[in-house]
C-alpha positions, 0 to 999 in steps of 0.5 A: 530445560528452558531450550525444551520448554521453547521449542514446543511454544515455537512451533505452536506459534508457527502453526498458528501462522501456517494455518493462517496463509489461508486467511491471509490469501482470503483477505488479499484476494477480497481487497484486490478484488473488482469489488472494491474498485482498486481501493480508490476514490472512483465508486468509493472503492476505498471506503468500501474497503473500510467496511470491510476491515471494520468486519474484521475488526469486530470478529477479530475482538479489537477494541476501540479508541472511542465509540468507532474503529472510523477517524474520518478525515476529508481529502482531495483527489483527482479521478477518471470515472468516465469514459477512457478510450485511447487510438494510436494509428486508429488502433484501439488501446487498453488502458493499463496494459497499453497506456496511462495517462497520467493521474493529474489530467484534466478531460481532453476528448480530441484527435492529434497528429504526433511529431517525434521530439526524441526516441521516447518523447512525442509531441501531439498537435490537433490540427495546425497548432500546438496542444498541451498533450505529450506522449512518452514511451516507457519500458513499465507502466507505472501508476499513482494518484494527484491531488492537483490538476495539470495544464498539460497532460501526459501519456504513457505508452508502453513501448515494447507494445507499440509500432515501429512509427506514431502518427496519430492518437485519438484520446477521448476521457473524462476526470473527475476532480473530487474536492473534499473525499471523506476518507477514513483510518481505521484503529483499534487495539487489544489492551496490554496486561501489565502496562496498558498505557503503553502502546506497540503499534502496527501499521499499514495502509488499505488504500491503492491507486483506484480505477482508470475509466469504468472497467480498469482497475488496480488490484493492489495485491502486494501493494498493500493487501498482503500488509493489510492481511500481515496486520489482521493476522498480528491482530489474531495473534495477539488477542489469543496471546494477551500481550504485556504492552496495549497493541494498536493497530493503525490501518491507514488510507490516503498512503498513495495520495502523499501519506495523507491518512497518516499525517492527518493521525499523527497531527490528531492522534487517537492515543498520546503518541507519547505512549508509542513504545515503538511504531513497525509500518508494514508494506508489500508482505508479499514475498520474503525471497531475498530478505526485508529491508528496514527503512529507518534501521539506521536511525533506530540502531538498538531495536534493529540490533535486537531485530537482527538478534532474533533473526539471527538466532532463529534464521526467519529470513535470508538478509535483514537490509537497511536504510536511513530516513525516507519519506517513501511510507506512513512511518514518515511523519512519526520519525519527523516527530522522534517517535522510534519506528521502522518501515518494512517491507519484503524482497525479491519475488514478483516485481509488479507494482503500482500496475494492473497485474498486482493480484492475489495469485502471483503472490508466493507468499515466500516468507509470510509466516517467518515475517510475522513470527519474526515481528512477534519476537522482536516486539517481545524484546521490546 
């Protein structure tokens, strides 16, 4: 009888989750959009992103811890708002598709002659002497964000797109080092109907890598709109299901500078992080093909034993992986403080990250709507 009484509840809720991959695809492609800048720290892409959520937030229901969805905190972080123009052989180059250079440069605006040091490395010389400039064949462009300038400075060009032989670079490109950014985490939580003081929380971080110079941008896609997006639709969840415990959900900014959202929470909590009954960060929700992996689920061995339960029973996904301690998302600093969570994210599918071709549309979706029914379970044997 119990067996008859659940299946028909099953496929309710995944219908609720069927329906809402149209949502979710929305709120991706308007996080991964021009309009916010790649979520960074150039046009206040990322703080326009906030408002946004904070949209969402509000239609959504949630309530807040104070008078704002908003802790504000300051950071510093190094841009590119100006001018970015690289040559090579005087041919023009395209930031992203062609070269990066590396996010703790400082402006240079100089022509070079390039001396080969190795099969990947060049070392460049403007005129007769020796300059702090060095160029680096990679086989993938991959970005991120400093905090801290450096004296020499790096490029990277994308070596299946370059000739045979280097000569020259013209590099011409401005940096902006931003001292005291003022950033924010967005909370909010719907109220548990038999122990409100305790809390399940869900994380993710809305934050990307920004812009390099005035048209390119990183769209941030699966990194980490999809996770952003995973949240939202837990929100809605929850709030038309009343859950027994509160339920927090944390949006972090800050994650690509060095987890700087996250720590900045966990040493000024909103909430006693003694109430935390369990923390689940989400990242790169994007495909599902091959599984997820579960960073600290061999740390956490009980909760990832009932996390396999569920999936075992009910075949969400084709594997559940897993790792020990790392220091590679937001739950970091919560396990540094024994606060029982997991980090998890997706498998297989597109292998765009941290570059310009992260967007909306290469993202299958694989195993959305099983992920988050799956999180929807194993939270309620928690």
């Amino acid at each position: 009888m119990k067996n008859l009484v659940l299946v028909p509840i099953f496929i309710l809720h995944l219908h609720l989750f069927s329906q809402d991959t149209a949502y979710a695809r929305q709120v991706i492609r308007k996080l991964a959009s021009k309009e916010f800048s790649g979520r960074g720290y150039v046009n206040d892409g990322v703080n326009k992103a906030a408002s946004f959520l904070t949209t969402e937030m509000k239609q959504i229901g949630l309530a807040k811890f104070g008078k704002s969805y908003s802790q504000f905190y300051n950071m510093r972080v190094n841009t590119f708002p100006g001018s970015m123009a690289v040559s090579l052989n005087g041919k023009s180059l395209t930031p992203g598709k062609h070269f990066l250079v590396h996010p703790s440069a400082k402006s240079v605006k100089a022509n070079f002659n390039l001396t080969k040091k190795d099969s990947v490395t060049y070392i460049a010389y403007d005129t007769a002497h020796a300059a702090a400039l060095q160029v680096k064949l990679k086989k993938k462009l991959t970005y991120t964000v400093e905090s801290d300038l450096s004296n020499a400075t790096l490029i990277e060009l994308l070596k299946d797109s370059m000739p045979a032989e280097l000569k020259s670079l013209d590099v011409r490109f401005e940096n902006k080092l931003i001292r005291d950014f003022k950033c924010q985490n967005l909370c909010g939580y719907i109220k548990g109907q038999q122990v409100p003081d305790s809390f399940l929380v869900f994380t993710a971080h809305y934050d990307h890598l920004g812009m390099m110079g005035k048209e390119t941008y990183f769209p941030g896609a699966n990194d980490n709109a999809s996770g952003v997006s995973v949240l939202l639709n837990l929100a809605k969840y929850y709030k038309m299901h009343p859950p027994k415990y509160s339920v927090a959900f944390i949006f972090f900014s800050g994650e690509e500078a060095g987890l700087l959202g996250s720590k900045y929470f966990s040493n000024n909590p909103l909430f006693p992080l003694s109430k935390i009954k369990f923390l689940t960060n989400l990242d790169l929700l994007g495909t599902g093909d091959d599984g997820i992996m579960v960073v600290n689920g061999s740390v956490f061995r009980d909760q990832f034993e009932k996390l396999n339960q569920v999936n075992s029973e009910k075949k969400y996904v084709s594997q559940i992986k897993q790792r020990g301690k790392a220091a590679n998302s937001d739950h970091y600093w919560f396990t540094e403080l024994d606060i029982p969570c997991f980090f998890i994210y997706t498998m297989g599918g597109v292998s765009y990250y941290h570059d310009i071709y992260d967007v909306e549309k290469t993202l299958p979706l694989t195993k959305y709507t099983e992920v988050c029914q799956l999180l929807i379970e194993f939270n309620a044997k928690l």
